[in-house]
N, C-alpha and C positions, 0 to 999 in steps of 0.2 A: 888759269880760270877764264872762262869765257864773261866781257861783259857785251852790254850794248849801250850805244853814248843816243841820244835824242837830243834836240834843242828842249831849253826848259820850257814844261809843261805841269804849273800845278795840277791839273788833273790827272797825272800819272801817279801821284801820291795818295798814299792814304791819309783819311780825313784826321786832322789833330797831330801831324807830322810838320817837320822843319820844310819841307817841303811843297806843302799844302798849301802852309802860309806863305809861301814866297821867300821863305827861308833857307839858307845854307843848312845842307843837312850835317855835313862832316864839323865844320866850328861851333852851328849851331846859334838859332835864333840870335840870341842876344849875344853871340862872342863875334858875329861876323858883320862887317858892315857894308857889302859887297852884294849884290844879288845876284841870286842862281842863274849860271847863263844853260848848263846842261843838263839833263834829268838822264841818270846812269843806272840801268839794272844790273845788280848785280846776284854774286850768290848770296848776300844779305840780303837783297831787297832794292828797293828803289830809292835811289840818293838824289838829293840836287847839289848841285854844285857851280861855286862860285869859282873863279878863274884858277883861284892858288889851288882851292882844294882839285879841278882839276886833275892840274900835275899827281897830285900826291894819290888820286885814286888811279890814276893809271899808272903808276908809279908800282903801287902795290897790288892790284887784279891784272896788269898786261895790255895793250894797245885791244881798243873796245874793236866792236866792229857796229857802224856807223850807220843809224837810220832817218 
């Protein structure tokens, strides 16, 4: 599956998303204590991502390709 990796950009998020707020979208607001360093489209939608989750999303969609 095709993604695409950005440096994080809450405005890449929809409004009222873990994302939006500056939040990890994969562990999720309150479970993460780490902030979003990447904002990743995928075939869900648009993730933010903190370092660990990272790994784990390209891990399971495949090496992004880079904007």
């Amino acid at each position: 599956m095709a993604i695409t990796k950005y440096a994080f950009d809450a405005q890449l998020h929809r409004e009222g998303t873990a994302g939006r707020r500056g939040g990890c979208s994969w562990h999720g607001v309150n479970d993460c204590a780490e902030h979003p360093t990447s904002s990743y489209r995928t075939p869900n939608g648009m993730m933010a991502a903190c370092p660990r989750a990272e790994r784990r999303i390209e891990d399971l969609y495949g090496q992004p390709t880079r904007r």
